[in-house]
C-alpha positions in Angstrom: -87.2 66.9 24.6 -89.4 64.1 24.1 -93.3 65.0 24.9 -95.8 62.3 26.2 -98.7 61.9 23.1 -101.1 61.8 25.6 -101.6 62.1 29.3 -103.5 58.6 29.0 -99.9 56.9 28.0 -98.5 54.8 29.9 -94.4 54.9 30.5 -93.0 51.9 31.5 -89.2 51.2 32.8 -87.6 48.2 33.3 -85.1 47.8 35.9 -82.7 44.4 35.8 -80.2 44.5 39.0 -77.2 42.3 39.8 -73.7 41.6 41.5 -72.3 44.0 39.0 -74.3 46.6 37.6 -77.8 48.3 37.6 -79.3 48.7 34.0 -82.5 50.9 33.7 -84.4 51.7 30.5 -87.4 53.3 29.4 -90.3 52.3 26.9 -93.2 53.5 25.9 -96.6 51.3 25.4 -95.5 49.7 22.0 -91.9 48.9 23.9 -90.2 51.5 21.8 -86.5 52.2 24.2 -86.5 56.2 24.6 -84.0 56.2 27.5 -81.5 54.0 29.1 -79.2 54.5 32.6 -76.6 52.6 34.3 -75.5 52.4 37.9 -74.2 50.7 40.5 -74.4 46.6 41.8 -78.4 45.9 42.5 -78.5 42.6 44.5 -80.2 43.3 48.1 -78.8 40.1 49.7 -75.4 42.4 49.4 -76.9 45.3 50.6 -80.8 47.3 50.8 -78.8 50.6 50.9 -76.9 50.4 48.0 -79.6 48.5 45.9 -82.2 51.5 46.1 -79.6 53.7 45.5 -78.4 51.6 42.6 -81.9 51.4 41.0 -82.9 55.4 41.8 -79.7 56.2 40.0 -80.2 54.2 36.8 -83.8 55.3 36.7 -82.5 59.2 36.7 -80.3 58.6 34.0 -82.5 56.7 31.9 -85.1 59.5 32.2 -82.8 62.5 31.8 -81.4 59.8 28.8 -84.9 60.4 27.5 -84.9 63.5 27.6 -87.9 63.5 30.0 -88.5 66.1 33.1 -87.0 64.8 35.8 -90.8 64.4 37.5 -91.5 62.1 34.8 -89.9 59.2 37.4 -93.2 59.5 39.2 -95.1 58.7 36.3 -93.3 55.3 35.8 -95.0 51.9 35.8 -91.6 49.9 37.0 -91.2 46.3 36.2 -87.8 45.4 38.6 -85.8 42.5 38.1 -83.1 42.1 40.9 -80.6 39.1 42.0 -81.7 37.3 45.6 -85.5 38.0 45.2 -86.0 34.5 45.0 -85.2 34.7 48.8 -88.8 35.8 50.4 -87.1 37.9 53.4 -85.7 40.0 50.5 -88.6 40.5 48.6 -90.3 41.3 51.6 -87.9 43.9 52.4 -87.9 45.1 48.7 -91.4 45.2 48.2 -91.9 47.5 51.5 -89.6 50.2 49.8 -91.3 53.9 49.2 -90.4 53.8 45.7 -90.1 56.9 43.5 -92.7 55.0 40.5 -96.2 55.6 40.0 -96.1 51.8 40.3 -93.7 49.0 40.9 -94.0 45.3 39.6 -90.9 43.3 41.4 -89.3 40.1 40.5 -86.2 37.9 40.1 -83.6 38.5 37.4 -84.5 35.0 36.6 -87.9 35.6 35.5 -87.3 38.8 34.0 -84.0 37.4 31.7 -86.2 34.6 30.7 -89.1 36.6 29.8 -86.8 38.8 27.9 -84.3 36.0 26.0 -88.0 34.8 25.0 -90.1 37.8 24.1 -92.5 36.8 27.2 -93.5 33.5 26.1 -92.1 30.0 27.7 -88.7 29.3 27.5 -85.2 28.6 29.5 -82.8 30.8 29.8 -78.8 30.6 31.4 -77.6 33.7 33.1 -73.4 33.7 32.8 -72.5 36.7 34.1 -70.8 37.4 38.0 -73.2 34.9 39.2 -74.9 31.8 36.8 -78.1 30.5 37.2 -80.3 28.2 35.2 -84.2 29.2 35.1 -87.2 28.3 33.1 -90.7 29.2 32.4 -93.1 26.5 30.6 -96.6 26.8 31.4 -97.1 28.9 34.3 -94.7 27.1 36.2 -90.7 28.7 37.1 -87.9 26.4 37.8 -84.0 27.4 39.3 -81.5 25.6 39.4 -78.5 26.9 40.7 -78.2 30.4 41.9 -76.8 29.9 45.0 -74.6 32.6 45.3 -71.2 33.2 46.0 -68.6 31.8 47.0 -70.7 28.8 47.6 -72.3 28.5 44.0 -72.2 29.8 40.7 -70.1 27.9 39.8 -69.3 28.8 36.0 -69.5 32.6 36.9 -67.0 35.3 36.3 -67.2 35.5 40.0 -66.2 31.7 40.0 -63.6 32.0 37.5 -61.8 34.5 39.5 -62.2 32.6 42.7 -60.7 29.9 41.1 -57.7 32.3 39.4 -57.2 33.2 42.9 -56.6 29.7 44.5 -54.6 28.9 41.7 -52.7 32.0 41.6 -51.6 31.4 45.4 -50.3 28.0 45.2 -48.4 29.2 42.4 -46.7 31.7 44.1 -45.8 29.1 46.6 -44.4 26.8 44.0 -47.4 24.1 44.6 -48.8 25.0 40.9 -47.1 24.8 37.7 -46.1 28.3 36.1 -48.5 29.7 33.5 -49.6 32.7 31.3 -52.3 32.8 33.5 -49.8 33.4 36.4 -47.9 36.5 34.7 -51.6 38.0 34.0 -52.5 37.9 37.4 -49.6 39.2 38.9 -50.0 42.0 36.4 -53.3 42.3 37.1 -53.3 42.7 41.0 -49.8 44.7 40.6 -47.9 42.1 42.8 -46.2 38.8 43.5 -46.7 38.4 46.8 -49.2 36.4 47.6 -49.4 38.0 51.0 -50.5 40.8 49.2 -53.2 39.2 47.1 -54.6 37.7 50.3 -55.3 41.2 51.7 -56.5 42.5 48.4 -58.7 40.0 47.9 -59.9 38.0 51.1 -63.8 39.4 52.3 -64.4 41.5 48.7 -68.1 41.0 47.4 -68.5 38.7 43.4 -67.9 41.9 41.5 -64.1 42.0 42.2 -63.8 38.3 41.6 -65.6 38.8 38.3 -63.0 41.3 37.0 -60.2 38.5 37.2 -62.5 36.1 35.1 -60.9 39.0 32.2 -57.2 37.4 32.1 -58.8 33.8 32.7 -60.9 34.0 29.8 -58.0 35.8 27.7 -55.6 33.0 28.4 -57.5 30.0 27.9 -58.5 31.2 24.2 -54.7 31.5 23.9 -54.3 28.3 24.6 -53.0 28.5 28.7 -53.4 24.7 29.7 -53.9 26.3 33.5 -56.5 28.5 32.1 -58.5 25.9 29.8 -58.7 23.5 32.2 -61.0 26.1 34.6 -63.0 27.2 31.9 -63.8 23.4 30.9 -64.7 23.0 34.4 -67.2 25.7 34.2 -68.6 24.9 31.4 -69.3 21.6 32.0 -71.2 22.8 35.2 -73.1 25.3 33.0 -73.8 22.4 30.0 -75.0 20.0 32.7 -77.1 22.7 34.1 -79.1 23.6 30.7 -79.5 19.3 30.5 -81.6 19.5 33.3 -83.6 22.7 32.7 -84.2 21.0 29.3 -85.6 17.9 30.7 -88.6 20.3 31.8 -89.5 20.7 28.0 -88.7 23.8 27.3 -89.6 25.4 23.7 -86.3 27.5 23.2 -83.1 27.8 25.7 -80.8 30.5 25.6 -77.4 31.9 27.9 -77.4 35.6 28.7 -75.0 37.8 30.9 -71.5 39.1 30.1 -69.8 35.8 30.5 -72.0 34.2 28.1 -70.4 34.8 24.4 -67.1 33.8 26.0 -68.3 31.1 27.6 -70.4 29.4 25.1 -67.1 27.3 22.6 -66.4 25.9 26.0 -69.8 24.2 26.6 -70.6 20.5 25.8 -71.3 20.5 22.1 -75.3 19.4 21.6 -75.6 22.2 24.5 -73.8 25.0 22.1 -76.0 23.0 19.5 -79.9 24.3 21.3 -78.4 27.4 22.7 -80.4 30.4 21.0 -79.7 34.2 21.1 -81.8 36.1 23.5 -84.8 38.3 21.5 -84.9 41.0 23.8 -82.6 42.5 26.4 -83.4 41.9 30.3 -85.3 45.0 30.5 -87.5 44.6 28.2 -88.3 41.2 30.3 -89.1 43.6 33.3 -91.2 45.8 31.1 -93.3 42.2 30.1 -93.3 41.5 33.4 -95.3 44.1 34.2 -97.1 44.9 31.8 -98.4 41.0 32.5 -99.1 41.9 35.7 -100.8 45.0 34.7 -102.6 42.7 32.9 -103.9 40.6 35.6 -104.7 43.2 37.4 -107.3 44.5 34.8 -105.0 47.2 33.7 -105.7 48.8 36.8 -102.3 50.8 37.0 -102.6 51.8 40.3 -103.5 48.8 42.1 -101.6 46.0 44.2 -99.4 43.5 42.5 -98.1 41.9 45.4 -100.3 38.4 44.1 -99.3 38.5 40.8 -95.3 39.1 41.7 -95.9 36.4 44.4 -96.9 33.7 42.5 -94.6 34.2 39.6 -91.6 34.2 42.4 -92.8 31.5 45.0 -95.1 29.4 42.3 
């Protein structure tokens, strides 16, 4: 079991929640990772319940991951990075939360990605996973573009891609599409050819069950499915025209993050794939800047209000 060195350390974990997944790991003060834990999706716009639940969850794990006492959650100073904060009714509603943590820094995924991909200095950052966004940080100042949400945005996203494999897969059925690999690989996928049945299985479900058919869309366009190419160019010339315009803001460094992103990047335009940089740390790890920034500003008064410091960093 891991013991604290001193009852003066501070514990710090950094929470980063999406459409997908909740990702949770602890640091101590020189950001050494002694525990990580993974739950459930983590957006609040899809749900408060299921959010808290989602970020309790990873937290356990990542402390019982640790090999910490299970009281150690208590001691935490959280840095929380979740999808729709942007949104103020959300962060509202987020930042009213009885959390379990000594303290609790909140943000966007954004701003914690970005501080991560850049080791908390300036920078732009892409997010590619179930939902895309473009953010950057230069000088104090945040910029989004994109972000949206789906269906009406993120466009590029493995949510996207599997919106579109969807309305493609239908008209084939229907004979109003040509056949395609990308066809069979659905219908395997979803177990049907019917596309009565796809309707039902698919029609109200939330970006994280449209993401898992980005799979078969990715894995036939890099064989060479003219169906499936042709979506991914389309997203990718969204994404490449997104990281133009965060560029013109003079960023120092621009890099794509998020489970699409690997996949994604031989698609884009090529002087985009040219500037696009590996992220230096993890999302987390953003979080963990995030608040230890904040901590910061707060005078390294760790039991304070942050409420100022988030605000700004979220609203400008």
């Amino acid at each position: 079991m891991v013991a604290l060195r001193d009852s003066r350390d501070i514990l710090f974990i950094g929470v980063d929640g999406g459409g997908s997944k909740c990702r949770a790991s602890i640091f101590d003060a020189d950001n050494r990772l002694l525990g990580t834990g993974v739950s459930g999706p983590a957006n609040p716009l899809h749900g408060y319940a299921q959010t808290i639940d989602s970020i309790v969850r990873s937290a356990a794990l990542a402390v019982t991951d640790a090999g910490l006492p299970a009281e150690t959650l208590g001691e935490l100073v959280a840095g929380v990075g979740l999808a729709g904060l942007n949104m103020p009714r959300l962060y509202n509603e987020m930042n009213a939360w009885a959390h379990p943590f000594k303290q609790m820094f909140l943000t966007t995924d954004q701003h914690s990605a970005c501080l991560g991909a850049h080791r908390g200095g300036d920078g732009a950052v892409i997010i590619a996973g179930t939902g895309s966004v473009g953010y950057s940080w230069v000088n104090g100042r945040s910029e989004i573009i994109g972000g949206h949400g789906f269906p009406h945005g993120d466009k590029g996203s493995g949510a996207w891609l599997g919106m579109e494999a969807v309305k493609y897969l239908l008209m084939a059925m229907e004979g109003l599409a040509e056949d395609s690999m990308l066809k069979r690989e659905l219908e395997s996928a979803l177990d049907t050819s019917d596309p009565y049945d796809v309707i039902e299985m698919m029609a109200g479900k939330p970006s994280s069950q449209y993401a898992k058919l980005a799979v078969p869309v990715v894995e036939c366009a890099e064989a060479d499915c003219p169906v499936a190419a042709s979506i991914m160019r389309d997203g990718a010339a969204y994404i490449s025209d997104l990281a133009d315009k965060l560029m013109e803001g003079k960023s120092p460094r621009l890099a794509m993050i998020g489970g699409l992103a690997p996949r994604l990047k031989p698609w884009l335009k090529p002087h985009v794939a040219e500037q696009v940089a590996d992220p230096l740390d993890p999302p987390e790890l953003g979080c963990v800047y995030f608040a230890q920034h904040s901590l910061a500003a707060l005078g390294g008064n760790d039991s304070g209000s942050g409420d100022e410091v988030e605000a700004k960093a979220l609203f400008g």
